[in-house]
C-alpha positions in Angstrom: -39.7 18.3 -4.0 -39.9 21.8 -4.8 -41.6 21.2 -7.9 -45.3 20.7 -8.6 -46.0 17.3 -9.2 -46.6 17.4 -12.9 -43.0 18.9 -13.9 -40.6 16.8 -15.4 -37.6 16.4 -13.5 -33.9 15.5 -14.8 -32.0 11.9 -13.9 -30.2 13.7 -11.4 -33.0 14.5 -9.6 -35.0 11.2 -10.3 -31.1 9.4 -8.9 -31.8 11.5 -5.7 -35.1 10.9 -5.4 -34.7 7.4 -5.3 -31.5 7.0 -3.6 -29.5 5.1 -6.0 -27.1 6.8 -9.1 -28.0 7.7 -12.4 -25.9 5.1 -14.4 -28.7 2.8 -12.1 -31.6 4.8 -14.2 -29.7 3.9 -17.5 -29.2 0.9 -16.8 -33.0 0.3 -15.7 -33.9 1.9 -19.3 -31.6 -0.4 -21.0 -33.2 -3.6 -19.3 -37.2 -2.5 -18.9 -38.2 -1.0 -22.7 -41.4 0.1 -20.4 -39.0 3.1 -19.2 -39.6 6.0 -22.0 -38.4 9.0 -20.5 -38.3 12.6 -22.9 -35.2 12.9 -24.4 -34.2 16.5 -25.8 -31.5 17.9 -27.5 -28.1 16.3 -26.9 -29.9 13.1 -25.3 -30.9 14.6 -22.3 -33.2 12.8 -20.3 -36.4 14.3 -18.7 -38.5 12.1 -16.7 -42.8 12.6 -16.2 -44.6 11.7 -13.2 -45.4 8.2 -14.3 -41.9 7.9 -15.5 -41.0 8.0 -11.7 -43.4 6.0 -10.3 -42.3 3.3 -12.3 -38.9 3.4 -11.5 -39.8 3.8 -7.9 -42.0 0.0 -8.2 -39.2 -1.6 -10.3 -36.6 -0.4 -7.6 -38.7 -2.0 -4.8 -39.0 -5.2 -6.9 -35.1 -5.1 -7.4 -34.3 -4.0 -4.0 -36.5 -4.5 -1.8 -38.4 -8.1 -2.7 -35.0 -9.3 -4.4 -36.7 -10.8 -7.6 -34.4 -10.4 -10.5 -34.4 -8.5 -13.6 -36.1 -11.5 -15.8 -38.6 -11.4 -12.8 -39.5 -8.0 -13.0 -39.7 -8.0 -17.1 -42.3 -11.0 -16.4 -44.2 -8.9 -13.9 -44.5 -6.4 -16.6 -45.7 -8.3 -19.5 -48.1 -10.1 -17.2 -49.6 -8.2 -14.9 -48.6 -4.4 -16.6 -47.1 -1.3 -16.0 -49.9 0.3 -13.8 -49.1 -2.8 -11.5 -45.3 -2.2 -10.7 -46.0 1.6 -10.4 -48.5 1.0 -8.1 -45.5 -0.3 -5.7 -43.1 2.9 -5.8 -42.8 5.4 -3.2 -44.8 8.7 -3.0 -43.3 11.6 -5.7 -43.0 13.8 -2.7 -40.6 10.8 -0.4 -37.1 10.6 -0.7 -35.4 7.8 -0.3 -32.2 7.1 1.8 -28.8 6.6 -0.3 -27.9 3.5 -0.6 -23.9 4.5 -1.5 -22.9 5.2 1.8 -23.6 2.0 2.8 -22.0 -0.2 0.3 -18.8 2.4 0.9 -18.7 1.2 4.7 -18.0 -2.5 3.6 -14.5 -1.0 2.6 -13.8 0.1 6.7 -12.4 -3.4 7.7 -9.6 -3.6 5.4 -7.8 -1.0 7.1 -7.3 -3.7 10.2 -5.5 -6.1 8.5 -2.4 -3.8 8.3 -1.5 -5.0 11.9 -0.9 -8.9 11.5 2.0 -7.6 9.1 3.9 -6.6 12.4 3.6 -10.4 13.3 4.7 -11.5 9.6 7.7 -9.1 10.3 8.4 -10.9 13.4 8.3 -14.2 12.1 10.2 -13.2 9.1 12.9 -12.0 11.2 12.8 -15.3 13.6 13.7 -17.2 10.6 16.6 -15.5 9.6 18.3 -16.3 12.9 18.8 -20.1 11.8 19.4 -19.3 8.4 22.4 -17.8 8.8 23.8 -21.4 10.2 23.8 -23.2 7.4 27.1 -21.1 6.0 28.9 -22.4 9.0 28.0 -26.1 8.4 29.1 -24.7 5.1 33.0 -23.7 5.9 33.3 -27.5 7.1 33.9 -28.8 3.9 36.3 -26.2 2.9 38.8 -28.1 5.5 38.2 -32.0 3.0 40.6 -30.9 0.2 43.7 -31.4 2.9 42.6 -34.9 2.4 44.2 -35.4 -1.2 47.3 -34.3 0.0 48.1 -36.7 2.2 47.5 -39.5 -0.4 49.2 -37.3 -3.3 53.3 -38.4 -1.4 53.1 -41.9 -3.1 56.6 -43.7 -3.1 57.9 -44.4 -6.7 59.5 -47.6 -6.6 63.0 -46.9 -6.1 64.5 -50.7 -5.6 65.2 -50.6 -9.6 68.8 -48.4 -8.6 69.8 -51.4 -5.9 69.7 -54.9 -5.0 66.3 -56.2 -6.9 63.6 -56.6 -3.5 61.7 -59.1 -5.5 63.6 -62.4 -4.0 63.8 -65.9 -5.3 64.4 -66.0 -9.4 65.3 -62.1 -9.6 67.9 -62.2 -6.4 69.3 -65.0 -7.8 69.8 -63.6 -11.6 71.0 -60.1 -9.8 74.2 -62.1 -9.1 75.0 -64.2 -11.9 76.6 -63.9 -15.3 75.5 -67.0 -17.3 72.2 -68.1 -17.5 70.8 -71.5 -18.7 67.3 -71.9 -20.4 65.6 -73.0 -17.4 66.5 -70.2 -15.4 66.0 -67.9 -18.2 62.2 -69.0 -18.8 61.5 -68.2 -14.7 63.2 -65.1 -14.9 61.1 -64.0 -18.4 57.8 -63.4 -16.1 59.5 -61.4 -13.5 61.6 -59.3 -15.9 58.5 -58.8 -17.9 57.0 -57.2 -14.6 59.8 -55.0 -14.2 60.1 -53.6 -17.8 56.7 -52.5 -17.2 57.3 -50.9 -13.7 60.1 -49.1 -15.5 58.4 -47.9 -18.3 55.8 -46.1 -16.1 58.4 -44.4 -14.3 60.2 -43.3 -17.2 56.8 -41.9 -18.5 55.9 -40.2 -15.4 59.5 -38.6 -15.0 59.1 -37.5 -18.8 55.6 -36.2 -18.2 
């Protein structure tokens, strides 16, 4: 640094000092009530030699050793602040960034855009045998011929000639007197054919 050792420097400068952002620093100050840097006017924040040394130990602690933040608050009630400063880097060492690193993570992502060719592909594959179904489809169209041949149903037409029937109704077709005997085995027949006659008169009406 171009500064003497003793000036205070701004988070900006402690951020590149240490290689990490200055919402880091905040955040540090929010978590370890042993960070006191000088705040001026406006809440600007100017940081003093020991300041930075502590940062620099709690960083190693975070970073470095991996022992979390409830770790490095016990270190500091236990063992004290000269302790963990003790542990930072020289004021006159910079360390490396550590952004650009976490930024490469993001690199691989960009490969997966190529299996979406092969999604395409196989997207298109399906659609070949999709388009069969509507032919299997049409088939059916063809069934409702079927009704019609079983709509032509023959109305019986013997009613206008010679009763069909046989036995009892042939014989009472022909006569002209009837005795009670032959009367009561013609009843169930004629019976029959008022009813036949009665659906065709309705149908014919309908």
């Amino acid at each position: 640094m171009s500064k003497s050792p003793d000036a205070f420097r701004t988070i900006s400068e402690v951020a590149d000092w240490l290689g990490v952002q200055a919402h880091v620093l905040r955040f540090w100050e929010s978590r370890f009530n042993q960070v006191k840097p000088v705040k001026r006017a406006g809440g600007r924040r100017y940081y003093r030699p020991n300041d930075m040394r502590l940062l620099g130990g709690i960083k190693k602690l975070l970073h470095e050793d991996g022992i979390t933040i409830k770790g490095v608050q016990r270190i500091l009630r236990e063992q004290g602040v000269a302790h963990v400063a003790a542990l930072s880097q020289g004021l006159d060492e910079v360390a490396e960034p550590e952004t650009p690193q976490n930024d490469s993570v993001v690199v691989p992502f960009t490969s997966k855009s190529a299996p979406a060719s092969e999604q395409i592909d196989l997207d298109l594959g399906d659609s070949a045998p999709k388009s069969k179904p509507p032919q299997a489809a049409e088939a059916p169209q063809a069934k409702p011929a079927v009704p019609e041949q079983a709509a032509p149903q023959p109305e019986p037409e013997y009613l206008d000639e010679n009763p069909l029937l046989g036995g009892i109704a042939t014989q009472a077709w022909n006569r002209t007197e009837f005795d009670d005997q032959l009367l009561k085995q013609i009843a169930p027949v004629a019976k029959d054919l008022r009813a036949v006659l009665n659906r065709i008169e309705n149908r014919s009406a309908g």
